[in-house]
C-alpha positions as CSV (number, residue, x, y, z in Angstrom):
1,X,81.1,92.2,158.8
2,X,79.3,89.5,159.3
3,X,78.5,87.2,162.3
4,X,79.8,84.0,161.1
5,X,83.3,86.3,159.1
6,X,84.0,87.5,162.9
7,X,83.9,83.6,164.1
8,X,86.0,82.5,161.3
9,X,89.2,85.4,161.7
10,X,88.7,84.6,165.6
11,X,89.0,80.9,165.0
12,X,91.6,81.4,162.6
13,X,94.0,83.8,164.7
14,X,93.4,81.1,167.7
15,X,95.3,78.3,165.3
16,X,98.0,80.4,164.4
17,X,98.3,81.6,167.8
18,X,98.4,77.9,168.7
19,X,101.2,77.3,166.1
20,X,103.5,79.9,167.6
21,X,103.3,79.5,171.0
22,X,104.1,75.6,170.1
23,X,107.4,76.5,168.4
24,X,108.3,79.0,171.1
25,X,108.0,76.3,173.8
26,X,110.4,74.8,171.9
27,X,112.7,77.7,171.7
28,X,112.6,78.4,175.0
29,X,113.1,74.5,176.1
30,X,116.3,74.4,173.8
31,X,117.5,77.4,176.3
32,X,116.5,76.5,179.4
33,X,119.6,74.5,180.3
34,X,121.8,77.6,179.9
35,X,119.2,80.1,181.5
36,X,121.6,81.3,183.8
37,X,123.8,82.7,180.7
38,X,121.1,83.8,178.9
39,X,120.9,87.9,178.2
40,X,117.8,89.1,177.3
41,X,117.1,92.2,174.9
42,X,114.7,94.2,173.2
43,X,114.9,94.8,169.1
44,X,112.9,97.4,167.8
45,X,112.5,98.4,164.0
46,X,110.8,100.5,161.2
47,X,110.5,100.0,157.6
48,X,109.4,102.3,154.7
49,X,108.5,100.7,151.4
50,X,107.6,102.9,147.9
51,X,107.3,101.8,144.9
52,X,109.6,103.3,142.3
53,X,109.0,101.5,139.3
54,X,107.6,97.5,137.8
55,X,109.3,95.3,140.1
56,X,111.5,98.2,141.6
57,X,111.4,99.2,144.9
58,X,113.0,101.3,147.6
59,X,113.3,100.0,150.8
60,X,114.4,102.6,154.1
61,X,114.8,101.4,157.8
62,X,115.8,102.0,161.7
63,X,116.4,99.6,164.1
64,X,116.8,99.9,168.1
65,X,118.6,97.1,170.0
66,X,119.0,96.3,173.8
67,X,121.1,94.0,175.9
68,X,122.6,93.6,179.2
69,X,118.6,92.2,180.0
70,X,117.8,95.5,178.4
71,X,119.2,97.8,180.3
72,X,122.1,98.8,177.9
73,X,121.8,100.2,174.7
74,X,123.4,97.6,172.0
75,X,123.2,99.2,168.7
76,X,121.1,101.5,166.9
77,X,121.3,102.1,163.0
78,X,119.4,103.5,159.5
79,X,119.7,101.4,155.9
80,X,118.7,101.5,152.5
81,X,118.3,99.6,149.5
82,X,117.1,98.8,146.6
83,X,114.3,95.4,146.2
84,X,114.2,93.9,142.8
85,X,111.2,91.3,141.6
86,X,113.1,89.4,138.8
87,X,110.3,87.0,139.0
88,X,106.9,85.6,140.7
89,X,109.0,83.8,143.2
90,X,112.5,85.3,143.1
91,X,113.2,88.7,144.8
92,X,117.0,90.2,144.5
93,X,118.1,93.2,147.0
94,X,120.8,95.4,148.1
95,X,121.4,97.9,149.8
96,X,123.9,99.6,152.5
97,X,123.3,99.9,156.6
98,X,124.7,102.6,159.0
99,X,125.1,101.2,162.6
100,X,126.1,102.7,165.7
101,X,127.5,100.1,168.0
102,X,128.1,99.8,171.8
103,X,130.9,97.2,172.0
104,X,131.3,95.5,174.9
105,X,134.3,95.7,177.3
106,X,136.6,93.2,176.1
107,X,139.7,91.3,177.8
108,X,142.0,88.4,176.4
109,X,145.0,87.1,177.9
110,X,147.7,84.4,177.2
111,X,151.4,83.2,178.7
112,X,153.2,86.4,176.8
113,X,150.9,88.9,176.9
114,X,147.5,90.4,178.4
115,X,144.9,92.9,176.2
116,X,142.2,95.4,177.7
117,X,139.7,97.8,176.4
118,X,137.0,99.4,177.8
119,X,133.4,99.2,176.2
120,X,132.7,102.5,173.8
121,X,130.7,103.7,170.9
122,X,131.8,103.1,167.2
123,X,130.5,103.4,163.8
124,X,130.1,100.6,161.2
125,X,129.2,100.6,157.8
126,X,127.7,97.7,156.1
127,X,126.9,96.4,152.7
128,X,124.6,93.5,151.9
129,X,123.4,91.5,149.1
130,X,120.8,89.5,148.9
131,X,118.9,86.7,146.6
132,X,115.4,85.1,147.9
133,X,113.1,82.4,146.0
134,X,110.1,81.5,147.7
135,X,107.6,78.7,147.2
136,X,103.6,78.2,148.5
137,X,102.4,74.4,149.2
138,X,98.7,75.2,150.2
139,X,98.5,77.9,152.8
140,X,102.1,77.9,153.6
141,X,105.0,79.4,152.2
142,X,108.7,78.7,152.3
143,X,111.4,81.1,151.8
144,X,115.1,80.4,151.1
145,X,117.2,83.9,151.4
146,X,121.2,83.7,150.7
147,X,122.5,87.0,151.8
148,X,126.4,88.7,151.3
149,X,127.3,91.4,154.2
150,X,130.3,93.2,154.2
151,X,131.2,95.4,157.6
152,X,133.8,97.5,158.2
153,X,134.8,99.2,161.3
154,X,136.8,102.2,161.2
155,X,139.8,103.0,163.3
156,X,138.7,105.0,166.3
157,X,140.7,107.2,169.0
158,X,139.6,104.6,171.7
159,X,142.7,102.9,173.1
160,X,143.9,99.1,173.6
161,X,145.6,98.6,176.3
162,X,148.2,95.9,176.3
163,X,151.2,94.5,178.8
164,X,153.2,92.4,177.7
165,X,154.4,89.6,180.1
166,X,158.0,89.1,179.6
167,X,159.2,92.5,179.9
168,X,156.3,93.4,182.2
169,X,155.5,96.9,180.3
170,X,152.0,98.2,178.9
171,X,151.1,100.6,177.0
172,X,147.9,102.7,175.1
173,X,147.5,101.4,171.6
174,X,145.0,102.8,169.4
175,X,142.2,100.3,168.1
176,X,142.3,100.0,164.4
177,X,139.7,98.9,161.9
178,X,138.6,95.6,160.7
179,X,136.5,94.4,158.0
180,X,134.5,91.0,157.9
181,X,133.0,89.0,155.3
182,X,129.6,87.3,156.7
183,X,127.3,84.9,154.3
184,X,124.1,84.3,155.9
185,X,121.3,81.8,154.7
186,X,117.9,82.3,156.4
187,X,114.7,79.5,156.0
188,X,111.5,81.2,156.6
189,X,108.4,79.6,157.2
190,X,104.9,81.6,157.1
191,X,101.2,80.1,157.7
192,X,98.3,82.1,155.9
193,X,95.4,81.6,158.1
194,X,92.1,81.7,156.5
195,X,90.1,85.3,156.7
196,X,92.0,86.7,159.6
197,X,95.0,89.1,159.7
198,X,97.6,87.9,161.8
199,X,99.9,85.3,160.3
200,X,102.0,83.1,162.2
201,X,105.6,82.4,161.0
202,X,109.2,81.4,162.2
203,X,112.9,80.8,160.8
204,X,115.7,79.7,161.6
205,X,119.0,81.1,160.3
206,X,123.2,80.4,159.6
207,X,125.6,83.0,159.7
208,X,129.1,81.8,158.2
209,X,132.3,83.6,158.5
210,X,136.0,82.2,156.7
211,X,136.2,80.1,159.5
212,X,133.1,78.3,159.4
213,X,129.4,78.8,161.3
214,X,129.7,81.9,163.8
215,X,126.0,82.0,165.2
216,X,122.9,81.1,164.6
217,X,119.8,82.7,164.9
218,X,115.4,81.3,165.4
219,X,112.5,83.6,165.1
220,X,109.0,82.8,166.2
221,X,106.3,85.2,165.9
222,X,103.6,86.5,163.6
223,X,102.8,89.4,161.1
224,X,99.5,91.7,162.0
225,X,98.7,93.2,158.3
226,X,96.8,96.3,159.7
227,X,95.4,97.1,156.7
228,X,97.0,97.5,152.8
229,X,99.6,99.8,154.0
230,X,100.4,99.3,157.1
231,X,101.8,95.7,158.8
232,X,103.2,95.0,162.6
233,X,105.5,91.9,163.0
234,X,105.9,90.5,166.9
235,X,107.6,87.7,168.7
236,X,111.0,86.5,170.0
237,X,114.5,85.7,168.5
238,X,117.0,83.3,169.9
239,X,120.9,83.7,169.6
240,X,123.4,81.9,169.9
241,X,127.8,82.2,168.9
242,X,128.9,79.1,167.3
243,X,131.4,78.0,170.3
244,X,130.6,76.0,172.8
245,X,130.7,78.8,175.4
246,X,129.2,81.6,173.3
247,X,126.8,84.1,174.4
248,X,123.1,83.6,174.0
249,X,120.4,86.4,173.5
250,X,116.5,86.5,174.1
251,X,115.3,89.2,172.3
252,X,111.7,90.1,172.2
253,X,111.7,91.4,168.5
254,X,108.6,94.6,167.1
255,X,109.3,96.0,163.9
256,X,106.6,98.5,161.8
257,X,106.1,98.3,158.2
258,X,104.6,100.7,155.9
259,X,104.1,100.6,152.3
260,X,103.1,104.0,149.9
């Protein structure tokens, strides 16, 4: 490689590096305020891509989540799918996730009665959906993803325990299942940075529920393209539940990405 290539990548992966240490300043100044109720977390993930056919391709993944300011294990999981190129700029995909959650301890309690149960491990299946149209306006690119997700959690033989005020009795119940609907629309902006191979991008993105807007969710970081095959992407995702009081996560986010 030549002199003046090696001054250019450098040059170039000092902008972008500039670009996302400016957003996550401002990130990290939106949370400051609430820093005492911030958890923070680690989010770790793979993911496999083969070609299967024009336009066609199959997509496998794992993923590895922490919370508790990562000393508890959140979630772990596996997925696949299906990626479709319909055209230049649109991408369809689908495709079904197995997660392993640690759910939290949980309490709630009102005039007429009071509920407990204690934090355990449970499965949930999910089922997603997804349509994505990008655009490029010189050497950045904007992606709009709308995504369906379907979850259900199966019954389990951990127990509820609820007393009920007014004839001060409890009693064991067993936890039964629940599905949810979630729609989720994601913007994603991404900087190509001349001759170098670490591209800076960020997004920001809305999960609704039949309520209204559960959470939210911000990503800063960048993509390291390795080499043809092989990519890293790095850098930190903020969380926040809708309410006013909802819990916020830190999460420094690494996910690998192969391609054969």
């Amino acid at each position: 490689m030549e002199k003046r290539t090696v001054i250019n990548a450098l040059a170039g992966a000092k902008r972008g590096m500039a670009i996302v240490a400016v957003t996550l300043a401002a990130v990290m100044g939106s949370t400051t305020a609430a820093a005492e109720d911030l958890d923070m977390g680690l989010w770790l993930g793979g993911d496999a891509t083969t070609k299967l056919a024009k336009g066609l391709t199959l997509d496998l993944g794992a993923q590895f989540r922490t919370r508790n300011n990562f000393q508890t294990v959140e979630r772990f999981g596996v997925s696949a799918g299906l990626g479709y190129k319909i055209q230049k700029h649109l991408k369809a995909s689908a495709g079904y996730i197995l997660l392993i959650n640690n759910f939290k301890e949980s309490y709630s309690a009102n005039s007429n009665r009071i509920k407990w149960m204690p934090s355990y491990y449970g499965t949930r299946h999910r089922f997603f959906a997804s349509l994505q149209y990008d655009v490029d306006a010189g050497r950045f690119n904007f992606a709009l993803r709308e995504r369906w997700q379907y979850t259900y959690r199966p019954g389990a033989d951990e127990k509820v325990y609820r007393y009920d005020v007014d004839d001060e009795t409890g009693e064991w119940l067993d936890r039964g299942g629940k599905a949810q609907h979630i729609l989720r629309t994601r913007l994603k902006v991404e900087y190509n940075i001349p001759k170098c191979p670490v591209d800076p991008y960020a997004y920001g993105e809305l999960f609704y529920n039949g309520h209204g807007m559960s959470k939210y969710r911000g990503f800063v970081g960048a993509e390291w393209k390795i080499n043809k095959t092989n990519a890293l992407d790095f850098g930190f995702i903020y969380q926040k539940e809708a309410a006013s009081d909802g819990e916020q996560t830190l999460a420094v986010s690494v996910n690998y990405g192969i391609k054969f």
